[in-house]
TINUZA-98795 format. One line per 5 residues: number of its first residue (from 1); their letters; for each residue x, y, z of C-alpha. Coordinates in Angstrom, 2 decimals. Example, Ala and Ser with C-alpha at 12.3 -4.5 7.8 and 13.67 -1.06 7.14 Angstrom:
2
1) as) 12.30 -4.50 7.80; 13.67 -1.06 7.14
This chain:
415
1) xxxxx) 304.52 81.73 -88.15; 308.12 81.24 -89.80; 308.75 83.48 -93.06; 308.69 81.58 -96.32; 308.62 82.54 -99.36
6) xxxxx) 306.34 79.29 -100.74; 303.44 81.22 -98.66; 303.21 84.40 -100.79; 303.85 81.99 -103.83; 300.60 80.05 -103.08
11) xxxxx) 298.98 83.53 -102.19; 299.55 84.82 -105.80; 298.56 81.68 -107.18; 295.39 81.05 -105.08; 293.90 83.94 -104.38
16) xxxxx) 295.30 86.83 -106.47; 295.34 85.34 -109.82; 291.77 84.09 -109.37; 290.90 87.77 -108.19; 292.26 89.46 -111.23
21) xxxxx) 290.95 87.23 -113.81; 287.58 87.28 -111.90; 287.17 91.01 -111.82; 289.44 92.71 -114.29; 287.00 92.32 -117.16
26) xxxxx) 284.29 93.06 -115.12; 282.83 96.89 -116.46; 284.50 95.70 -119.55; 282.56 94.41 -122.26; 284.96 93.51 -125.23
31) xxxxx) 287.25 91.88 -122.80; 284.12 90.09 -121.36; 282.24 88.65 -124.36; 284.51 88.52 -126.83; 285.22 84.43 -127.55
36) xxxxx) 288.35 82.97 -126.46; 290.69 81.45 -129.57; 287.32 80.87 -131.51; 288.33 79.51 -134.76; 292.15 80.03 -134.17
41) xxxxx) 295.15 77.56 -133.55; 298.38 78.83 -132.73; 301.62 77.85 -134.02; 305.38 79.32 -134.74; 304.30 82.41 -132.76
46) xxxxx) 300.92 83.09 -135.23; 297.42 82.78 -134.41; 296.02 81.29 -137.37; 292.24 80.70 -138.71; 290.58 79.64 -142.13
51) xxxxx) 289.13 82.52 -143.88; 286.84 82.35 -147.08; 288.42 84.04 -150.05; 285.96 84.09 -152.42; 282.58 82.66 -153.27
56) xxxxx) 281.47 79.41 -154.39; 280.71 79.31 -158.44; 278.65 76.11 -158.97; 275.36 77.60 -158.07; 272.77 77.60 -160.91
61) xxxxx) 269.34 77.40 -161.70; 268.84 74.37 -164.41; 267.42 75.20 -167.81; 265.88 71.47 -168.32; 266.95 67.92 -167.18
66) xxxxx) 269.75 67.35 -169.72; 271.10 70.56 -168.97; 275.13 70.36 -167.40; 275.86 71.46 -163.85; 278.28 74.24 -163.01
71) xxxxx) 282.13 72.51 -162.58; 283.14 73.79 -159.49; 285.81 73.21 -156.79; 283.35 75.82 -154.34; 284.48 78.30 -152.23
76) xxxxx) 287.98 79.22 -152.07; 289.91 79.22 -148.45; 292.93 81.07 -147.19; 294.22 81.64 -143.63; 294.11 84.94 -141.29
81) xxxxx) 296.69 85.48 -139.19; 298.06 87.72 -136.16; 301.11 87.71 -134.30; 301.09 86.91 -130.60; 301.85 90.29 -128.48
86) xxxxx) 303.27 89.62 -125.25; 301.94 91.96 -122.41; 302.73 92.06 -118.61; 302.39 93.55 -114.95; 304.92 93.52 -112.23
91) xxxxx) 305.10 94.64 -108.90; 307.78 94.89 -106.36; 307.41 93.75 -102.52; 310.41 94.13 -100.06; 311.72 91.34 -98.46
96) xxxxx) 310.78 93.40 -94.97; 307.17 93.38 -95.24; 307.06 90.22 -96.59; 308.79 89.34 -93.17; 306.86 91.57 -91.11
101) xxxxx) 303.15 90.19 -92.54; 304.46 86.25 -92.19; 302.23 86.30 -88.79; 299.33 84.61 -90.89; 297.93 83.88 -94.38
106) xxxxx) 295.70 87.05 -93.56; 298.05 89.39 -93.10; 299.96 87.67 -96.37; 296.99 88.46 -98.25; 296.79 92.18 -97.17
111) xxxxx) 299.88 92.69 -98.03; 299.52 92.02 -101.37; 296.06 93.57 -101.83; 296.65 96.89 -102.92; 299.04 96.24 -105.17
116) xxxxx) 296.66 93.72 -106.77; 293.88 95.98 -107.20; 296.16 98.94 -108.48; 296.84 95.72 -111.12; 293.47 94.55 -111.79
121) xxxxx) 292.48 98.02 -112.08; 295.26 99.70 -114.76; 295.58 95.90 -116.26; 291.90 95.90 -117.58; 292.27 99.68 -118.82
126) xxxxx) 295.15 98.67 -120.34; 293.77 95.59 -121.88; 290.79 97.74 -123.18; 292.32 100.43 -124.55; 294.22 98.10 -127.08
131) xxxxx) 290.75 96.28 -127.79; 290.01 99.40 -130.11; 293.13 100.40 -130.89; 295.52 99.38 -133.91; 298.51 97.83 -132.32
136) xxxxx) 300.18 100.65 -133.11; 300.30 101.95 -129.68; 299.58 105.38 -129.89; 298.52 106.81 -126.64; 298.78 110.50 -127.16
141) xxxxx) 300.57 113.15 -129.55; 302.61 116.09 -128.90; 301.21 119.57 -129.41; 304.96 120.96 -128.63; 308.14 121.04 -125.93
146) xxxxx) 307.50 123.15 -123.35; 311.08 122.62 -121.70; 313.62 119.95 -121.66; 311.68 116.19 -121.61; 308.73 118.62 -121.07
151) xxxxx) 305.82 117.47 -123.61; 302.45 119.44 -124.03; 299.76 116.90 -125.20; 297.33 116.75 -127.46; 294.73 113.57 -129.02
156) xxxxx) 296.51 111.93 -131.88; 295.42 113.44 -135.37; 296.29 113.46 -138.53; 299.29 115.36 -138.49; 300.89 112.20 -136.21
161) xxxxx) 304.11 112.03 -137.47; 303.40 107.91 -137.37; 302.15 107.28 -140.99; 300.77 103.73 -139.93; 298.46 105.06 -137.09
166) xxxxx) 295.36 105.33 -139.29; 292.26 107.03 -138.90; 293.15 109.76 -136.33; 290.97 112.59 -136.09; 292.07 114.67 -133.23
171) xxxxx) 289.48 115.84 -130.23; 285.94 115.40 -131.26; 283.88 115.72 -128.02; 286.81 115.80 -125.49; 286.04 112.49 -124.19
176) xxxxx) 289.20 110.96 -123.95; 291.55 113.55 -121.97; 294.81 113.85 -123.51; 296.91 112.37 -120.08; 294.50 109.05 -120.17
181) xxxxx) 296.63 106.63 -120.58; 299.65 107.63 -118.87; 301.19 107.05 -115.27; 304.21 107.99 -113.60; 306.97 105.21 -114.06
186) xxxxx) 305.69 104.77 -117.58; 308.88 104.84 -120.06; 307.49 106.73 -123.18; 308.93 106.19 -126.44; 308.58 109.05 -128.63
191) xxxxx) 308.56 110.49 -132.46; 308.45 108.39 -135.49; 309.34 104.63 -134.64; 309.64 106.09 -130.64; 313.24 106.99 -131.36
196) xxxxx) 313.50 108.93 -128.38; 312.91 107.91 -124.94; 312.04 109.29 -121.53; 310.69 107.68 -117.96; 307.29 110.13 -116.54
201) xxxxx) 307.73 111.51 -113.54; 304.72 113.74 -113.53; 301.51 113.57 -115.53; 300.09 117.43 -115.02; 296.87 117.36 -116.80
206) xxxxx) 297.79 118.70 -120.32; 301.60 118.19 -120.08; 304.45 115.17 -119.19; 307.43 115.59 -117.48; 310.04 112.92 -118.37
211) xxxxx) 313.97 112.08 -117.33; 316.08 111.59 -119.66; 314.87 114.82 -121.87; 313.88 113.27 -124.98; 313.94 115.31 -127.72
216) xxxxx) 309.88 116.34 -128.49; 308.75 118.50 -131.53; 305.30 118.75 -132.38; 302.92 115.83 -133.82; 305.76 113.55 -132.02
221) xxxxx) 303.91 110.35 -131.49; 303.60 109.03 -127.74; 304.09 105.33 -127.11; 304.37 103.36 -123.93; 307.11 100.88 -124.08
226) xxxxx) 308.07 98.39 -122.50; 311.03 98.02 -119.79; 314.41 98.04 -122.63; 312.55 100.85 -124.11; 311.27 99.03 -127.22
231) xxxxx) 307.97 97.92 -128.56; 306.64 101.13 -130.08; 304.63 100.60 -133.42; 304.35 96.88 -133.18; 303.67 95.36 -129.90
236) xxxxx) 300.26 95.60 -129.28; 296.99 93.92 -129.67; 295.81 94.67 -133.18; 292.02 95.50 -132.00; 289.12 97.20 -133.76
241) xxxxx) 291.03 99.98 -135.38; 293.09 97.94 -137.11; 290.41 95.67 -138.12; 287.87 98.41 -139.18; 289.73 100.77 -140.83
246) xxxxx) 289.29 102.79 -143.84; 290.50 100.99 -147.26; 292.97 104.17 -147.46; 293.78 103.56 -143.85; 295.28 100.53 -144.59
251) xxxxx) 294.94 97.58 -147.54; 295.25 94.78 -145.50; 294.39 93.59 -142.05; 295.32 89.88 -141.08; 297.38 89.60 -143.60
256) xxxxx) 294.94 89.96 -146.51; 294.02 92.54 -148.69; 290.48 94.08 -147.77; 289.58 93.11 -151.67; 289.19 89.76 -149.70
261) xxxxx) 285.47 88.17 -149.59; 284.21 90.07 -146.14; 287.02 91.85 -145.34; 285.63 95.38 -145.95; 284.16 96.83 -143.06
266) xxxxx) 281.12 99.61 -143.57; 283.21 103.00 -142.07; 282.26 106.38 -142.22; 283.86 109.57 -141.57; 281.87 112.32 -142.07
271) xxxxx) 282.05 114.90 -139.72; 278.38 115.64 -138.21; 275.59 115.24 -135.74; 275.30 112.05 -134.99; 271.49 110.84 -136.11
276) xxxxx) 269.43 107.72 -135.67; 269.56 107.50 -139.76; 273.63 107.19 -139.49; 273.37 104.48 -136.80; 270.43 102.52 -138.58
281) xxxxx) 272.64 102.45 -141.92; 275.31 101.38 -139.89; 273.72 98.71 -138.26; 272.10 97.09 -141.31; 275.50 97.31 -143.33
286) xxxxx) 276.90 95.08 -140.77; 273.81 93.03 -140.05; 273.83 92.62 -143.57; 277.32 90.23 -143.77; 276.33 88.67 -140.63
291) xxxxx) 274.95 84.97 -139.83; 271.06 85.12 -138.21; 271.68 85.06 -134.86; 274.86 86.79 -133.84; 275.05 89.19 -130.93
296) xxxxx) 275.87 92.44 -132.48; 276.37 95.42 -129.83; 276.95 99.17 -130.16; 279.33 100.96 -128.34; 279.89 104.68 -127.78
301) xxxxx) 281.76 106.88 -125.31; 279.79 109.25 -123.43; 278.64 111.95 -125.67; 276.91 109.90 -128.14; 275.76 107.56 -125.68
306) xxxxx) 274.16 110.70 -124.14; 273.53 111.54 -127.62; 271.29 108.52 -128.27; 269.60 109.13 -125.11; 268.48 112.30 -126.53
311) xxxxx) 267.62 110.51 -129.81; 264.91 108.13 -127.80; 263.55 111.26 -125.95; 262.56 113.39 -128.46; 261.00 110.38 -130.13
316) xxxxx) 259.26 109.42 -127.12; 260.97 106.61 -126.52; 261.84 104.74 -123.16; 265.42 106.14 -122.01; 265.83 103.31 -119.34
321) xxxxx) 268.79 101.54 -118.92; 268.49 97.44 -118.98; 270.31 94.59 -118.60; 270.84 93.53 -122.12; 273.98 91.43 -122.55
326) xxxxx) 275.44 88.75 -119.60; 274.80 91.66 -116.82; 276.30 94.86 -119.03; 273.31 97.87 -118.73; 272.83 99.61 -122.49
331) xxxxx) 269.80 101.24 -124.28; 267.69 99.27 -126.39; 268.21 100.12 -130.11; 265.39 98.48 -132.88; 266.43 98.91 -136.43
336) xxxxx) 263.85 96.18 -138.05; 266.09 93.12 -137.06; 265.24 92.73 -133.48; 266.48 94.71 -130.00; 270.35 95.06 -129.26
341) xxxxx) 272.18 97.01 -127.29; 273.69 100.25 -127.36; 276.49 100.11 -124.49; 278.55 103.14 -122.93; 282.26 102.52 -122.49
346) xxxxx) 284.66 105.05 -121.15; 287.79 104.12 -123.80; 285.49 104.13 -127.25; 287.85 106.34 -129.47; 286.65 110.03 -128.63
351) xxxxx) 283.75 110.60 -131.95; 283.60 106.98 -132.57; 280.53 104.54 -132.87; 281.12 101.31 -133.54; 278.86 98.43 -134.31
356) xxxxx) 280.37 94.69 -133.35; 279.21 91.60 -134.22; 280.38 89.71 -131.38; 280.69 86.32 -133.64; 282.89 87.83 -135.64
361) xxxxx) 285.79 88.09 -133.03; 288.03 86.29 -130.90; 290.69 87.00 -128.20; 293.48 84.86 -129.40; 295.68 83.78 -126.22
366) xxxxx) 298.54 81.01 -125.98; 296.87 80.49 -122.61; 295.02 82.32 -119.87; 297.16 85.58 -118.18; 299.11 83.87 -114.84
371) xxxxx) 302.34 84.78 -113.27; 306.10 84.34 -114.64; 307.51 81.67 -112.79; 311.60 80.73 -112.16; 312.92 77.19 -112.96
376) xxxxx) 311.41 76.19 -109.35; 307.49 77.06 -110.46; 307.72 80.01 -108.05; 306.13 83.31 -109.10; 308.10 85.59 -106.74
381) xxxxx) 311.57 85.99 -108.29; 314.39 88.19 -106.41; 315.15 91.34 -108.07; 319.28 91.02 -108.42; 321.03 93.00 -105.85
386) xxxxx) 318.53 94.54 -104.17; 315.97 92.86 -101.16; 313.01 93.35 -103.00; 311.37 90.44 -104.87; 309.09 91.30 -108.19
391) xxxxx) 305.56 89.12 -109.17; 304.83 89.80 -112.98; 301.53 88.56 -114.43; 302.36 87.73 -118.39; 299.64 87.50 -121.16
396) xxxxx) 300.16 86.19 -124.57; 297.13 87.28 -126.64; 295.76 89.34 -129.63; 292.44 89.65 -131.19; 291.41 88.61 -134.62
401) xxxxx) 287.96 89.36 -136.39; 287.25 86.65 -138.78; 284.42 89.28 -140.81; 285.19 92.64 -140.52; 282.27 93.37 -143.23
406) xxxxx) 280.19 92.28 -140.50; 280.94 94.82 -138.32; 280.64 98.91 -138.73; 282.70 101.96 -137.27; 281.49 105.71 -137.65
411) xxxxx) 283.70 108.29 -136.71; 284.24 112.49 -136.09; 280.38 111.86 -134.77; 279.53 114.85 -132.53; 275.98 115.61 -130.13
């Protein structure tokens, strides 16, 4: 079997694309359920949907026949909107083992598998861990230098030198370690606006080594940006901590000011055990601005899942684990209003509960994740001056909830 190129094209397009988007959202839920552009249209590089601004005025009760109804125009209407982030995955193949595997479509297939799974794998955590952040792109914090490009890490608080990360509250439980979200080959941007930058060539635990010796002081914010080194503190997907953030957090999200009819989520921050009280109040706060009928969910990290656990056993309760949303395994949670789930997942902000009312959101995407092509439709696309050739899988989303009221966040919640 002759080399060409056309057969690792129609590889990528036929098996691996259909592989990642098949399994890459499979242990997670928000990228899962959520809706897909529910509500939204998309134009001039904004996804954009109708929001209700205020409530409608020509209700009454009639004192006797002849009395006058209530003038009214009704409810008033404005517009939410989010700017579409622009997120990708590449990986390099030489033009040698592309050669060397052109024996059959099986061997072009294992060629490429590792490198897809590596993708699917780090793409979906990726994905995930801007579904609850703020698009700010925080993904750690220095404690201090410990040598040139040398950073010690810590979990962003509220000494992050990045006034528009909101809501940080440092380690609660120690269930997000400090190195999560970083990878050698990562180019970090770092300090206030990620002035500084540096490419990782070790990840040791509690420290980053980095080329290019950025300068690092303490409460330096640590971004991951993209290949020209930019993108730090606005290219992200704006996810649940932007959304559900305190009103001294932020004043708007979506472009509106949380004054806005539904636009002020329930959020609490008091530092304590978390109790079955706390969750219940949280739950009905957000059931409370919901429609009848809307999947609402609860999601914790591992110590207050465990937490809840313990909750259920000392009230005698069942502790089993069931299928109780499309295949996802949660405990059952009853707070008057029917069953729902309460769901663990790994990259819940560390002392965080949150309570989503899966009608409320959407993922917002110009269309479904699939490879950058050339002018010839081709995915593979030579890397200049070198003979290595470079597949990058491109994604043009953000999220958007259309009722933040409807949902509820709790955080510094401990066991």
């Amino acid at each position: 079997m002759a080399f060409l190129l056309s057969n690792y094209s129609s590889a990528l397009k036929e098996v691996i694309l259909p592989y990642i988007k098949d399994n890459y959202p499979k242990d997670k839920i928000l990228v899962d359920q959520m809706k897909r552009n529910a509500g939204v249209t998309f134009i001039n590089d904004e996804f954009i949907a109708p929001v209700r601004s205020s409530r409608h005025g020509g209700i009454a009760s009639m004192a006797t026949d002849d009395a006058n109804v209530v003038s009214s125009s009704g409810a008033s209407y404005t517009r939410g909107t989010v700017s579409v982030k622009r997120h990708s995955g590449a990986f390099d193949i030489s033009d040698l083992v592309m050669k060397a595997s052109a024996s059959s479509k099986g061997a072009v297939e294992s060629a490429l598998q590792a490198q897809t799974r590596s993708l699917t794998d780090d793409w979906g955590r990726f994905v995930n861990r801007m579904l609850y952040s703020d698009g700010i792109g925080v993904v750690s914090q220095a404690l201090g230098s410990v040598g040139a490009g040398t950073a010690s890490l810590m979990y962003p608080d509220a000494n992050l030198d990045d006034g528009r990360s909101i809501d940080w509250y440092g380690t609660i439980n120690n269930d997000i370690k400090v190195d999560k979200y970083l990878a050698v080959g990562n180019i970090l941007a770092i300090g206030t606006g990620g002035v500084d930058l540096g490419t990782v060539t070790s990840v040791t635990g509690t420290s980053v080594v980095m080329t290019g010796s950025p300068a690092i002081v303490a409460s330096d914010s640590i971004y991951v940006a993209d290949g020209s080194g930019g993108g730090a503190g606005s290219a992200e997907i704006e996810g649940i901590r932007a959304a559900l953030s305190s009103s001294t957090g932020t004043s708007t999200y979506a472009g509106l000011a949380r004054s806005t009819v539904g636009w002020t989520p329930s959020f609490g921050s008091a530092s304590e055990a978390l109790s079955l009280t706390r969750m219940e109040n949280a739950y009905l706060s957000a059931r409370e601005y919901g429609a009848a009928g809307d999947a609402i969910i609860i999601l914790a990290n591992k110590t207050l899942y465990r937490k809840y656990g313990d909750i259920l056993t000392a009230m005698r309760r069942t502790v089993n684990s069931a299928d109780l949303l499309g295949g996802f395994k949660g405990l059952e949670f009853a707070a008057g209003d029917g069953n729902v789930g309460v769901f663990l997942d790994y990259d819940v902000p560390d002392g965080e509960l949150l309570v989503l009312n899966l009608d409320t959101w959407t993922l917002c995407q110009v269309e479904e994740m699939d490879w950058l092509s050339g002018g010839d439709g081709e995915p593979l696309l030579r890397l200049q001056s070198t003979t290595k050739y470079q597949a990058t899988l491109v994604w043009y989303a953000n999220a958007l909830c259309l009722a933040p009221a409807a949902n509820a966040r709790e955080t510094r919640k401990t066991a």
